[in-house]
C-alpha positions, 0 to 999 in steps of 0.5 A: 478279729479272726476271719480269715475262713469265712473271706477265703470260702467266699472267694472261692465261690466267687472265683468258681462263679466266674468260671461257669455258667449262669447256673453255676455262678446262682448256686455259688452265689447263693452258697456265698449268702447262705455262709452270710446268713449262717454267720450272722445267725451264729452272732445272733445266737451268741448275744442271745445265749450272752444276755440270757445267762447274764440275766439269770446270773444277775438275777440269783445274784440279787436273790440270793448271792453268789452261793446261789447263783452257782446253784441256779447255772448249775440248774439252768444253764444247759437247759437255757443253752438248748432252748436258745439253740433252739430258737436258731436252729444251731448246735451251740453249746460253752466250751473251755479248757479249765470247764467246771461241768465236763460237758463243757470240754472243747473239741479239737478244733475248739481246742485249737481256736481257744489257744488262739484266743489265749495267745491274743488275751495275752498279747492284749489284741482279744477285745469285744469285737473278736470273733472266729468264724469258718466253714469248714466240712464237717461229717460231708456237709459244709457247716460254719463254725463260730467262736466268740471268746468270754473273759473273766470281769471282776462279779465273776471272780466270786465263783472263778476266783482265787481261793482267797475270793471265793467264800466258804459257803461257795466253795462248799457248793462247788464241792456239792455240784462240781466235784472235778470242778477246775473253773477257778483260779482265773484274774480279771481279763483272763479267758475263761472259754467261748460260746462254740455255735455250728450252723449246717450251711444247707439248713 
């Protein structure tokens, strides 16, 4: 799990605190609650965002097959990604190296993180439990910013697979809908990308 940036901004805080007065150590304090809450706000968000776009998947999926299923997330996943944002009151948006719609293409530092979660799926250290979690300063303001890594399972690969697994009639709507699409050629277990949340730590 990485977690190296949330533990290091908390001890600064904590160290800062012990240095000043009672007023300097509430706010310190409260920063150090409000990285808490930001996190756990970004987690929530994400299994929240994690459990919406399987449903809708799950239910195209019975409905109507794989082909359909590409139709409806190509339809609905944006909106549905907003709405959860929404909810939270977070930036959150899923990002990958290997996107199908270009709106999904990392930033620099998202870009850094996946490489990360790359070299663990290799090693075989990336599991459920696996997080990056940091706050960082971003545009003069203290923001967390929270990955959590998605992996390939084996329904996925009807519309991420190998040629050879992905049928004629998906393959067409990938044409139709992802012209520049370079989602596919991924095995069971690879990483396909992460959920990216951002939580303005004054808000």
């Amino acid at each position: 799990m990485i977690r190296r940036g949330i533990a290091a901004f908390l001890c600064t805080l904590l160290f800062a605190a012990c240095g000043g007065g009672d007023d300097t150590a509430s706010d310190d304090m409260n920063s150090s609650d409000r990285a808490q809450q930001a996190e756990q706000t970004a987690r929530d968000a994400a299994q929240k965002l994690t459990a919406t776009l399987l449903g809708e998947v799950q239910r195209a999926m019975k409905e109507g097959g794989p082909a359909h299923a590409v139709r409806v997330c190509a339809g609905k996943a944006l909106d549905l990604t907003d709405e959860v944002a929404a909810e939270y009151g977070v930036g959150m948006r899923r990002v990958t190296e290997k996107p199908r719609n270009p709106l999904d293409s990392p930033d620099a530092y998202e870009r850094r993180v996946l490489a990360r979660f790359e070299a663990m799926a290799r090693d075989g250290s990336l599991d459920v439990e696996t997080v990056h979690s940091e706050v960082v300063e971003q545009e003069g303001e203290m923001t967390l910013r929270f990955l959590k890594p998605l992996t390939i399972k084996k329904p996925c690969l009807a519309c991420h697979g190998s040629t050879d697994q992905i049928s004629t009639e998906v393959a067409e709507v990938l044409d139709e809908r992802y012209p520049a699409d370079r989602a596919t050629g991924y095995a069971t277990g690879d990483l396909r990308g992460a959920i990216s949340v951002t939580v303005p730590l004054e808000r």
